[in-house]
C-alpha positions in Angstrom: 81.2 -13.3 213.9 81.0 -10.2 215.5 82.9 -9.7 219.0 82.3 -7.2 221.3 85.8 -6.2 221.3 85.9 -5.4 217.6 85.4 -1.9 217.3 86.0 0.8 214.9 85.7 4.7 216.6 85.4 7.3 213.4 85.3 10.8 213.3 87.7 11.8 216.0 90.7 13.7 216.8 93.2 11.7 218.0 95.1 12.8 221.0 97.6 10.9 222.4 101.3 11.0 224.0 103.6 8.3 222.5 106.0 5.4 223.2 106.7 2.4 225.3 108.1 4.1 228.5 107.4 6.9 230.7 108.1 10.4 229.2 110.1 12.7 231.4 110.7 16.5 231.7 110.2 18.3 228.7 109.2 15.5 226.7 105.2 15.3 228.8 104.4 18.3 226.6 104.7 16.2 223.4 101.4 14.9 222.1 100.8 14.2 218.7 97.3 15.3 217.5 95.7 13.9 214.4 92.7 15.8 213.2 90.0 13.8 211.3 91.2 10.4 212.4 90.0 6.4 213.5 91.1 4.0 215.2 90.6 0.4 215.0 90.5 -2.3 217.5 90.7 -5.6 216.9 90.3 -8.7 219.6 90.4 -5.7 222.1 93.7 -4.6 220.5 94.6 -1.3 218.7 95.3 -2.3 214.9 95.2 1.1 213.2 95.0 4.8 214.6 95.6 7.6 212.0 93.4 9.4 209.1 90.0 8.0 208.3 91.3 8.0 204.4 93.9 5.9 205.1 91.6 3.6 207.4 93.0 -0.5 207.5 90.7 -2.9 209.0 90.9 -6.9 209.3 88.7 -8.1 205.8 86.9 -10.7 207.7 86.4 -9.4 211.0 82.7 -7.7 211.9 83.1 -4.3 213.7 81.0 -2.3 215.7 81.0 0.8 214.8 81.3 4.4 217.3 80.8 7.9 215.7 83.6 10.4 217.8 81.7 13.2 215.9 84.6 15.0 215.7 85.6 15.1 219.3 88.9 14.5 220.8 89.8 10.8 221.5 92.6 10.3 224.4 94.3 7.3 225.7 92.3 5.5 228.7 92.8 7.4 232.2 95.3 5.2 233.8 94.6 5.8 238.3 97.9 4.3 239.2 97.3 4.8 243.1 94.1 3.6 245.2 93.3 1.7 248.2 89.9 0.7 246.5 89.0 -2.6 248.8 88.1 -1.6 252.1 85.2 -2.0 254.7 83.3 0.8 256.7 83.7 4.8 256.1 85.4 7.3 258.4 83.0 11.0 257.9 83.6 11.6 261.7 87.3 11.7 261.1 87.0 14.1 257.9 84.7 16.4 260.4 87.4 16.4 262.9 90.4 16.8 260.5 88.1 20.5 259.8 88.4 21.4 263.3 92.0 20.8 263.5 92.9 17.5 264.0 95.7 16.4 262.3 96.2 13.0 259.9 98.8 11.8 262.7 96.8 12.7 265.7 93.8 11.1 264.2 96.2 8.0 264.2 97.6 8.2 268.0 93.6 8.4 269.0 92.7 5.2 267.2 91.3 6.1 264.2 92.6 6.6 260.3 94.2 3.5 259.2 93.5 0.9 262.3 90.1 2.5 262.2 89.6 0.9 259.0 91.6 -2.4 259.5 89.0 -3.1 262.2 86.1 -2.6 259.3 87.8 -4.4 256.4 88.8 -7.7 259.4 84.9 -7.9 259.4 83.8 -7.6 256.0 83.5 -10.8 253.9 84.9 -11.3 250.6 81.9 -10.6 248.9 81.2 -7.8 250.4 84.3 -6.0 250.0 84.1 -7.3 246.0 80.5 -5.7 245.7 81.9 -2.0 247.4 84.5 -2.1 244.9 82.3 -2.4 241.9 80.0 0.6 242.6 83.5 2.6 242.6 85.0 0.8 239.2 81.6 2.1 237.9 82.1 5.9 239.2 86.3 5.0 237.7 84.8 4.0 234.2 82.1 7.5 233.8 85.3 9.4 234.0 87.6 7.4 231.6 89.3 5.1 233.8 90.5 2.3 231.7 93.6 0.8 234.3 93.2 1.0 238.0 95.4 -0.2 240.6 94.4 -1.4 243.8 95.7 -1.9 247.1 95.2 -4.3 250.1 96.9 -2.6 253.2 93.8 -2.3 255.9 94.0 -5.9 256.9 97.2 -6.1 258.5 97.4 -9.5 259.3 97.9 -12.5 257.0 94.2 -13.6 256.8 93.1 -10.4 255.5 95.7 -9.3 253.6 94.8 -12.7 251.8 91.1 -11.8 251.5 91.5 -8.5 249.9 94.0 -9.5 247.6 91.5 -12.5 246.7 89.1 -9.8 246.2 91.4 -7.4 243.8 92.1 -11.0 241.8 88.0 -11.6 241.6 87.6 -8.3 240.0 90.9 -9.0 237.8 89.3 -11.9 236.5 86.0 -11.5 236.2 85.4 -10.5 232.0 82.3 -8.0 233.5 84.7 -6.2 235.4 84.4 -2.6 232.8 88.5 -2.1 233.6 91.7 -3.5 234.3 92.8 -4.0 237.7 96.1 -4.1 238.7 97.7 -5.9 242.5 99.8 -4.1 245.1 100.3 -5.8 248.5 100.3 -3.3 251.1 100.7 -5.4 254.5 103.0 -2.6 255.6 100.5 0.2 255.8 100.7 0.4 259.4 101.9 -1.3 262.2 98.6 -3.2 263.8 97.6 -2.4 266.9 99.1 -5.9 268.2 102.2 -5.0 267.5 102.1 -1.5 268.9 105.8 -1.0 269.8 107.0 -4.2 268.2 107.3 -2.7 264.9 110.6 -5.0 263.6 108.5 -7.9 264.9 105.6 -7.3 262.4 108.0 -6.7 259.5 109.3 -10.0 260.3 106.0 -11.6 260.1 105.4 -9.7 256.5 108.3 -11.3 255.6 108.6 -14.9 257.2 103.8 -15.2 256.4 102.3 -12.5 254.0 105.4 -12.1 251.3 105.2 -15.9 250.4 101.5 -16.0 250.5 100.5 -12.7 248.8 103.6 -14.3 245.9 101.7 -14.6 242.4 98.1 -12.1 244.1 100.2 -8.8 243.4 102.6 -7.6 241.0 103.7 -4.8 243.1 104.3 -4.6 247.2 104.4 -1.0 248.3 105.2 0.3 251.6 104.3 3.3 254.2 107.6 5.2 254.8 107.1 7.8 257.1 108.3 8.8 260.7 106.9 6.8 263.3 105.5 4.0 260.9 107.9 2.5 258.9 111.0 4.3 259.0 114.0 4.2 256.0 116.0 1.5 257.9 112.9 -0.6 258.4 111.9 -0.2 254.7 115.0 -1.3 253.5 115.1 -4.3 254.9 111.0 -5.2 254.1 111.6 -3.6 250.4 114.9 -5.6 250.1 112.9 -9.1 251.2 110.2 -7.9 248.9 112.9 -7.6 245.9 114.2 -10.6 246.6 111.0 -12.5 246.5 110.3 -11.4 243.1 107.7 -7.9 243.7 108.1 -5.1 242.1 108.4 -2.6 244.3 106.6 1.1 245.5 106.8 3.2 248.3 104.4 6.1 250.4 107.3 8.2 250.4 107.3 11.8 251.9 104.0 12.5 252.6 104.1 14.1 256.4 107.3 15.2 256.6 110.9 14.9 255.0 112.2 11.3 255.8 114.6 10.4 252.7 111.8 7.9 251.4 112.3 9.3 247.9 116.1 8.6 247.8 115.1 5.1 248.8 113.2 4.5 246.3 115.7 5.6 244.0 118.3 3.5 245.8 116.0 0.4 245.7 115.3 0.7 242.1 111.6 1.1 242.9 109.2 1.5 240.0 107.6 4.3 241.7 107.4 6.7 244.4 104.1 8.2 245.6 102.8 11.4 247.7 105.9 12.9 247.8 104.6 16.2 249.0 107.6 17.3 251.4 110.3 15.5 249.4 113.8 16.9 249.6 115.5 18.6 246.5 118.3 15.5 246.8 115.1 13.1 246.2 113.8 14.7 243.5 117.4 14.6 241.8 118.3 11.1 242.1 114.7 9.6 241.0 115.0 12.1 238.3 118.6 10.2 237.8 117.4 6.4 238.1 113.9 6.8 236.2 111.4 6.4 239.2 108.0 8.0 238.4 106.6 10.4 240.9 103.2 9.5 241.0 101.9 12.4 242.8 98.3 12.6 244.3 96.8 16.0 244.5 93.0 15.2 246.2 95.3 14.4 249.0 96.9 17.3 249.8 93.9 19.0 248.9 91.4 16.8 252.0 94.2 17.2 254.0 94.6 21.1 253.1 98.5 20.2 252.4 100.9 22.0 250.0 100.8 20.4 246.6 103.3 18.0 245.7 106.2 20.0 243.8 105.2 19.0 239.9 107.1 21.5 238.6 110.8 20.7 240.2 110.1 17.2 239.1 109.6 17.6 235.5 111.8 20.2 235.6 115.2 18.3 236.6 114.0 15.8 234.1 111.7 13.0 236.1 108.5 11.3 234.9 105.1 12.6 237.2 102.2 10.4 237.1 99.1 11.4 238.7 96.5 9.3 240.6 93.3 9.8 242.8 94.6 7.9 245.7 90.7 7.1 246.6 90.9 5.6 249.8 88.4 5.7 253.1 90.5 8.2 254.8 93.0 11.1 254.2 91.0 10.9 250.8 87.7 10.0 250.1 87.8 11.1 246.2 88.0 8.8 242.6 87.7 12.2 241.4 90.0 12.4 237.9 88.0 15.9 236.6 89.1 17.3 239.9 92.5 15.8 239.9 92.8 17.4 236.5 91.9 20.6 237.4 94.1 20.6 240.8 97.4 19.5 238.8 96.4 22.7 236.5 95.4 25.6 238.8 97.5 24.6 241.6 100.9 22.3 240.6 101.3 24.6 237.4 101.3 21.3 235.4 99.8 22.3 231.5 97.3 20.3 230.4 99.8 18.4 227.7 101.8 16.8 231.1 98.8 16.4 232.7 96.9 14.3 229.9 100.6 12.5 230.0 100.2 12.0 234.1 96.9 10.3 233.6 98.2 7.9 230.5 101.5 6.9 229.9 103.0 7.9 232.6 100.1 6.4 234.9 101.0 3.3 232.7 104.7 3.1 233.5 104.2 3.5 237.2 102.5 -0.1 236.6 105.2 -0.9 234.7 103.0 -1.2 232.0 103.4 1.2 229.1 104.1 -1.2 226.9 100.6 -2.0 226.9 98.5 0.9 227.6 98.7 4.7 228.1 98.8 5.8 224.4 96.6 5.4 221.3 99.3 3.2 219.4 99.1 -0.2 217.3 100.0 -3.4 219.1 98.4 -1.1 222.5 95.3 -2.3 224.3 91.9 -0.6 222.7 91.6 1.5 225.9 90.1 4.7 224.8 88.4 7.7 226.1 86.2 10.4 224.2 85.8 13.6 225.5 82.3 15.9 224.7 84.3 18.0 223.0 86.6 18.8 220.2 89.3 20.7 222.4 91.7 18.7 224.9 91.8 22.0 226.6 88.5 21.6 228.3 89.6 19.5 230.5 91.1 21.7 233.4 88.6 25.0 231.8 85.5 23.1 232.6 86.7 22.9 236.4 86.2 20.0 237.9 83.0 19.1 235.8 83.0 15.0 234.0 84.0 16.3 230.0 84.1 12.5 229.2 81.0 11.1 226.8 82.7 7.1 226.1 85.0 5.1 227.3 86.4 2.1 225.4 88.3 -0.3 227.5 90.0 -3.6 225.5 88.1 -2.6 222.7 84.6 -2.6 224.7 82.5 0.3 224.8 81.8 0.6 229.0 80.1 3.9 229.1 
């Protein structure tokens, strides 16, 4: 019987960084090319990947069958860092961040984050599940394969609960084209109600949303930044979050130089995200403890901020991931051709370490690169095929979609 996960892609250069962890410094050049090559997926698992001639496939398994025609196969885009459930839109806010306004100011009048927390309080769980499906389809046209989502613009425990229920729907649901990964993000901002009561809210997260959001998210991330959630204040959440069995992330960095980096190192954190005005002491010791820089250039970009330094990263040895960070805000963008294209022009990234951004290291900063993030057998069939027969493309065809299929758990999606 033939199952729609069975799937053997022929004719195709094989493209692909390698291994079960993240790759740091030097190392996210490396990608092994194999020229004339297939893969085979079996039950929505890679079972061979190498040279048609030496081609192994299950005897009594049916397969469909997908013609690469000679163009280059890559591991499934992996967009490690979105706030994809949310209600409402804020264009008013990106008009007035063009006449001057900053991200902060736009805050202390009322919009950006509460702005959006009033929205999403509103929206039903349907609704929000619906909003997110028209931007997993958008994700899955440009070759994301892994996505991880956020909650964060509920703020209280109610809807915290309800976007988390509707990152689980999508999770579950076998029509869902991707694979959608939990972060709880109740400390995002503090809500309007507890406007000046900031350690009051923080207990609340801990004593109502921690226990409650237990076994919704794998990961609970925080905002750490001046005059939100400060490094003493996301200690002690991060520490409660530890100890109640999360995995752990942090904003860290993004507005000005606060020390969130070196907490993220300290907390053992599996990865720490923005980072644009991170000091050369952060960069050293999450280069030291192995936390992955996920670093998000549409932001800085919208928020016409200087990129995130790639290059000091990789080169004192640390992993860098890459995401979109699509969210209704600072960054209204699932864009991974112009991501591509920003990390190459402007972070000085080569393509090699940005392919590795988007996959495996994407992967490990969901603590998941044992599963995904590189064409290898025993990995998930999560595959992309690019229109062409030169990786290079990529960043050259500037911020155009080079992607013709992607493959996710053996599935043929676009």
């Amino acid at each position: 019987m033939m199952a729609d996960s069975n799937l053997i892609i022929r004719n195709v250069k094989v493209v692909t960084p390698k291994g079960d962890s993240a790759r740091r410094g030097s190392t996210m050049s490396e990608l092994s090319v194999t020229e004339d090559a297939s893969i085979v997926i079996t039950d929505g698992v890679i079972t061979y990947v190498g040279p048609s001639d030496d081609i192994r496939i299950e005897a009594d398994v049916d397969y469909n069958i997908l013609d690469g025609e000679g163009n280059v196969a890559l591991p499934g885009f992996v967009d490690s860092h979105t706030h994809l459930i949310f209600g409402g839109f804020r264009p008013d806010e990106f008009e007035w961040r063009l006449k001057g306004d900053s991200y902060m100011s736009i805050m202390e009048r009322g919009g950006g984050i509460q702005s959006t927390v009033n929205a999403t309080r509103g929206e039903s769980l349907e609704a929000l599940v619906e909003k997110a499906r028209w931007f997993i389809d958008r994700m899955v046209d440009m070759g994301v394969t892994t996505v991880e989502a956020k909650s964060g613009y509920g703020l209280d425990t109610e809807s915290e609960m309800k976007m988390l229920d509707a990152i689980d729907t999508l999770a579950r649901d076998e029509e869902t084209p991707l694979s959608v990964v939990a972060t709880f993000l109740g400390a995002h901002a503090v809500p309007k109600e507890y406007k000046g009561r900031t350690s009051e809210y923080i207990d609340l997260m801990i004593r109502e949303m921690l226990p409650a959001a237990k076994g919704k998210a794998k990961f609970c991330d925080i905002f750490t930044e001046k005059n939100v959630f400060e490094i003493e204040d996301s200690r002690r959440f991060l520490t409660a979050a530890r100890d109640a069995g999360f995995k752990l992330k942090l904003h860290a960095d993004e507005i000005v130089t606060l020390g969130g980096a070196e907490l993220a190192a300290e907390m053992d954190a599996v990865s720490a995200d923005h980072l644009l005005h991170v000091s050369d002491e952060g960069v050293r010791r999450m280069a030291e403890k192995g936390t992955v820089a996920t670093l998000l250039p549409l932001t800085a970009f919208a928020l016409k901020e200087p990129f995130a330094p790639a290059r000091k990263f990789i080169d004192a040895g640390a992993a860098v991931a890459l995401a979109t960070d699509l969210n209704p805000g600072s960054c209204f963008s699932g864009s991974i051709p112009l991501t591509i294209a920003l990390a190459c022009i402007y972070m000085n990234m080569s393509i090699e370490e940005t392919i590795t951004a988007l996959t495996i290291n994407g992967a490990a900063a969901l603590d998941m690169a044992g599963e995904t993030g590189s064409l290898e057998i025993g990995k998930r069939g999560d595959v992309v095929i690019l229109e062409f027969d030169n990786f290079r493309m990529l960043p050259y065809y500037v911020g155009m979609n080079c992607v013709r299929n992607t493959v996710s758990r053996g599935r043929l999606v676009k």
